[in-house]
Phi, psi and omega in degrees: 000139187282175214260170144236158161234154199246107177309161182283357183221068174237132161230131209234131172242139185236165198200131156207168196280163151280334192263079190256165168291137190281023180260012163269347164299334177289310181311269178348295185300321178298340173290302164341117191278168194285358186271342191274321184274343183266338159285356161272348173274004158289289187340099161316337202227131174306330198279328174265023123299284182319314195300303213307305196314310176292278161007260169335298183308306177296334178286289184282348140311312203269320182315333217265311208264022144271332179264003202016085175211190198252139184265038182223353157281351200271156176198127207266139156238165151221151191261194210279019175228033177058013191290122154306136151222181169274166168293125177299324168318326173252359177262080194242007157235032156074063202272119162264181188164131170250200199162139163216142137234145160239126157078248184223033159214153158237158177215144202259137149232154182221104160283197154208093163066030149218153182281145157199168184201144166266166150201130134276102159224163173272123200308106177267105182275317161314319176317136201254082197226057164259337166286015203257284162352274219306301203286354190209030169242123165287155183321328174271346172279343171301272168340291187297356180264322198286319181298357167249165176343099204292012180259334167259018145320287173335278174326311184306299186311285183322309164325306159331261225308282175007301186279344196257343174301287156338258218299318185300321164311303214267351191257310197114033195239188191240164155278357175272030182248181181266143175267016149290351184283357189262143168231105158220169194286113171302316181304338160269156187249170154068205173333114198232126176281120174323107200277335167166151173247101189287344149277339158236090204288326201279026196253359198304283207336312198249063164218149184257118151270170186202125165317142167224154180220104161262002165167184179290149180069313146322134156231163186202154159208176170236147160220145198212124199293086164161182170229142200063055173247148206270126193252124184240145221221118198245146186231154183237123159249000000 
């Protein structure tokens, strides 16, 4: 596969299936470190062993041809809320990146010298998440969810969460920070501006979030530290 590179004011989104053949799982598991293959041997079910394995395995194919290294030289720190990262060792083109899967897809984002974060899940129409709303929307997004249609509820919330997933990612933080400090607007589309970060009002500005529709039954978004950057849209084979 040819190497790529990243302008600074670029972000490359990737989308790839976890339900690959399995002499390409084999190919992937020789890339893995040994901290990679004994957490896939937790995994009960085989099929979720494969997913983990590919998941890991597509992150470092696609990271190797931004570093031109071997995806099997590459080597993940995390920080104390498990967020990845590259190794100063091995990062020498100041590469950022994120991740999410759900279900049988993942999605990548690749940066340069800005924070970022994904979030993917799969749209559960059976999901009981409106106690979710209550405990982890803040109050005008709450409103604003109850005002619509009860048949676009459901969607909406994943738009919500997605996007507040996003941005909590691209910061290094958890849920266990409150995610009501994150506020944002459903009603905008495609680039959707963070409507106030309430510990910090005056930092909304220099973030983008961005809708993603990576197939049917999926929502996604990205967030990304700066504004007017050109987001490019990659499929992994």
């Amino acid at each position: 596969m040819e190497d790529l590179s990243l302008k600074n004011n670029e972000v490359h989104v990737w989308r790839a299936s976890l339900d690959i053949a399995d002499s390409q799982i084999e190919i992937l598991s020789g890339a893995l470190s040994h901290n990679e293959r004994t957490r896939s041997e937790k995994y009960h079910f085989e099929r979720d062993q494969k997913r983990f394995i590919a998941g890991r395995g597509i992150l470092r194919n696609i990271l190797s041809r931004y570093l031109k290294t071997e995806p099997e030289e590459i080597v993940f720190s995390s920080n104390a809320h498990g967020k990845p990262f590259l190794s100063d060792a091995c990062n020498n083109k100041e590469i950022s990146f994120n991740l999410s899967h759900a279900h049988d897809l993942a999605l990548y984002a690749v940066t340069a010298k800005r924070r970022v974060g994904i979030d993917l899940e799969y749209i559960q129409q059976a999901f009981q998440w409106e106690a979710i709303v209550e405990r982890f929307f803040s109050p005008g997004e709450q409103a604003e969810i109850w005002t619509l249609p009860e048949k676009e509820r459901c969607r909406a919330f994943y738009t919500y969460w997605t996007r507040k997933e996003a941005f909590l990612k691209a910061q290094g933080l958890g849920l266990t920070n409150d995610i009501k400090e994150v506020d944002v607007n459903f009603k905008s589309e495609g680039s959707a501006p963070l409507l106030k970060l309430n510990r910090a009002p005056d930092k909304a500005d220099c973030w983008e979030l961005h809708d993603l529709y990576p197939g049917f039954g999926y929502a996604g978004a990205l967030a990304v530290d700066g504004r007017g950057l050109g987001v490019n849209g990659w499929h992994w084979r």
